[in-house]
Structure formats: structure tokens, C-alpha cells
N, C-alpha and C positions, 0 to 999 in steps of 0.2 A: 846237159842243159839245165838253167835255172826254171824253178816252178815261176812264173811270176805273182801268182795268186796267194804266194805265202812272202813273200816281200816288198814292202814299198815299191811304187814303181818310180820313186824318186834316186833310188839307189841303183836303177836296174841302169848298164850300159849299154850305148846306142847297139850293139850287136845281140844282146838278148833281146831288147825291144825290136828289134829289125826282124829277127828269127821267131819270135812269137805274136806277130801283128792282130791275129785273129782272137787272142787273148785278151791281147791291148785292147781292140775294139769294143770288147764285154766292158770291160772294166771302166772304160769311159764315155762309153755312149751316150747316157746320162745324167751331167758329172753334178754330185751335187755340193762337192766339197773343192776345196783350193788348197794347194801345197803353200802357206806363206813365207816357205823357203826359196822355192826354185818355178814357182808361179803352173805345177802342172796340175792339172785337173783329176778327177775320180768322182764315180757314185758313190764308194764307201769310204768311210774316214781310214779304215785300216789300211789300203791301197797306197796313201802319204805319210812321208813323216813328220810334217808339222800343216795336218790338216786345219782348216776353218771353213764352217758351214758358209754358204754362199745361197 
């Protein structure tokens, strides 16, 4: 199993997001940043790969 927490979750596949949901949920609860690649959300910028504050 992949850590999510050490990887963009822009890169992670629908089956590691699927198996790790409760992680997911930390990570985007309160998203304060935007992927400008693939449009997903995070509170931290390290969480995307082409984050922009929001």
C-alpha cells in the first residue's frame, strides 16, 4: 500500500484513493490550496503537484 501523505494526491490512482479514504478526508477537509493541473483540492500545498493558494 501507498503512503498517501508522502505523495501528491494528484498522482495517487483511483484504487489507492478508494483504499485510503480516511486519509483522503484529513488531507482535504479544509482545502486551502488547488491542483492547477487536474483541478483537485488540499490544505497543504505539498499534498498537489501544481498547487495555487485559493
Amino acid at each position: 500500500m501507498i503512503d498517501i501523505m508522502k505523495k501528491p494526491i494528484c498522482k495517487l490512482s483511483k484504487s489507492d484513493l478508494r483504499d485510503k479514504l480516511e486519509e483522503l478526508a484529513s488531507i482535504v477537509s479544509s482545502p486551502q490550496y488547488l491542483c492547477a493541473k487536474c483541478g483537485r483540492a488540499a490544505n497543504k500545498k505539498r499534498n498537489l503537484c501544481k498547487s495555487i493558494e485559493i
